[in-house]
C-alpha positions as CSV (number, residue, x, y, z in Angstrom):
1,X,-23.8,-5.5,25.1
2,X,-23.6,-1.6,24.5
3,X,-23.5,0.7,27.3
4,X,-27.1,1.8,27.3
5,X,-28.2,-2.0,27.7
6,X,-26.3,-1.6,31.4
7,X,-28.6,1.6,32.0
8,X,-31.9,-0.1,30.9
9,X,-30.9,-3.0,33.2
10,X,-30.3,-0.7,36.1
11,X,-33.6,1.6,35.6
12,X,-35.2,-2.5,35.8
13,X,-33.8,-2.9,39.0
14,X,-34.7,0.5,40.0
15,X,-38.1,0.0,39.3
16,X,-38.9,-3.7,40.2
17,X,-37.7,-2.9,43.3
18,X,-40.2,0.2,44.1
19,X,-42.8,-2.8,42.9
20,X,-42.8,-4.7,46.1
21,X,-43.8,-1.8,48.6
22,X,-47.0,0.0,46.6
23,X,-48.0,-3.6,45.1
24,X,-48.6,-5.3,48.3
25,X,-49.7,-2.4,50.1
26,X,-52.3,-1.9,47.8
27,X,-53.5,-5.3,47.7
28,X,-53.5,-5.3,51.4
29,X,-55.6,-1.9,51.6
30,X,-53.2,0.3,53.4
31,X,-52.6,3.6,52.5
32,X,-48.7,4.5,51.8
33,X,-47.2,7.3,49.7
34,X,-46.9,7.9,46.5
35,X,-46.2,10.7,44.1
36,X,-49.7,11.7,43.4
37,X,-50.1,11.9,47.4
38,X,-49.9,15.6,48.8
39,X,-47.1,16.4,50.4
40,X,-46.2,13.7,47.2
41,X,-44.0,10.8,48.5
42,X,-45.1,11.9,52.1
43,X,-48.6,12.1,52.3
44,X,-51.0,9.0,52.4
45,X,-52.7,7.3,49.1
46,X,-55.6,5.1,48.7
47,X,-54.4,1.3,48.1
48,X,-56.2,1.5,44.7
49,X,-53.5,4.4,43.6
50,X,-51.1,2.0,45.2
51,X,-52.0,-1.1,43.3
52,X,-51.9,0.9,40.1
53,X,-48.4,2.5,41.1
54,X,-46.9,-0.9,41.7
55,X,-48.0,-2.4,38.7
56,X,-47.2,0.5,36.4
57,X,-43.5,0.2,38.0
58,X,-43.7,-3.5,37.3
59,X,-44.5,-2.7,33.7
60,X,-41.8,-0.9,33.1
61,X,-39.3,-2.4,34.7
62,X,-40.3,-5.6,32.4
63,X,-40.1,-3.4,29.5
64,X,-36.5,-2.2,30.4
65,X,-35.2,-5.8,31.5
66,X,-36.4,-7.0,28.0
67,X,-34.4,-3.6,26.5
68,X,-31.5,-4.2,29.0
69,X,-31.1,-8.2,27.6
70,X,-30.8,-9.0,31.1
71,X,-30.8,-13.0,31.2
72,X,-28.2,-15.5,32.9
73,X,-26.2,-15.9,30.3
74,X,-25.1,-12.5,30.8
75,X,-24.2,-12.4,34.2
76,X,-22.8,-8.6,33.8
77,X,-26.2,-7.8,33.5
78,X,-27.7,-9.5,36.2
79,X,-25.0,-7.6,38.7
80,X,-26.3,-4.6,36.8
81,X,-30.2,-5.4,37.9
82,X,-29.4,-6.5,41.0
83,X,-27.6,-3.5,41.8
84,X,-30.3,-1.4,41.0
85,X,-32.6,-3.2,43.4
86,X,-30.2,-2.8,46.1
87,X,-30.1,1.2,44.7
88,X,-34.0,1.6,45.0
89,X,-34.1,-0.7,48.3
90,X,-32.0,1.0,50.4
91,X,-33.3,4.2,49.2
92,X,-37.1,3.3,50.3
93,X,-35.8,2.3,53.2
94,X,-34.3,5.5,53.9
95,X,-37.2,7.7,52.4
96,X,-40.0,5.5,54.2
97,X,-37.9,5.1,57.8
98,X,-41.2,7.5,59.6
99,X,-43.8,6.4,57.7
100,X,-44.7,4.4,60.8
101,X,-45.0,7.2,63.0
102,X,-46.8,9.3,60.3
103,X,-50.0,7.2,60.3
């Protein structure tokens, strides 16, 4: 695999990972930040922009696991994906640690 491949599989990671939260927020009608939200990524936004957020990340995160070849025969690039879910994970989890007290 070329180096690039390894970067496409971590961006995958990166955004499957920022899937979960927005995706089932959304479909469970809670606001929770986004980007288009103002402050953006503090202030609240409407489960519909949240569904759309979490599926646009899973789309491309697909699009860059099918770029990054990342399959189990090429276990390199599954420690690649998984490491950018553990990236984007504990990065929410810092970003989003008052988003309880917020609402």
């Amino acid at each position: 695999m070329k180096w690039y491949h390894y970067i496409a599989c971590f961006f995958a990671g990166l955004f499957i990972a920022n899937t979960v939260p927005h995706l089932i927020h959304g479909v469970s009608g809670d606001v929770f930040p986004t980007p288009f939200a103002t402050p953006p990524g503090k202030g609240p936004s409407s489960p519909t922009v949240n569904t759309f957020w979490g599926l646009f990340n899973l789309v491309v995160g697909y699009i860059l696991m099918r770029i990054g070849k990342v399959s189990n025969q090429k276990v390199m690039s599954l420690i690649v994906f998984f490491l950018g879910i553990v990236a984007m994970s504990w990065m929410l989890s810092i970003a989003f640690v008052e988003k309880q007290m917020q609402f």
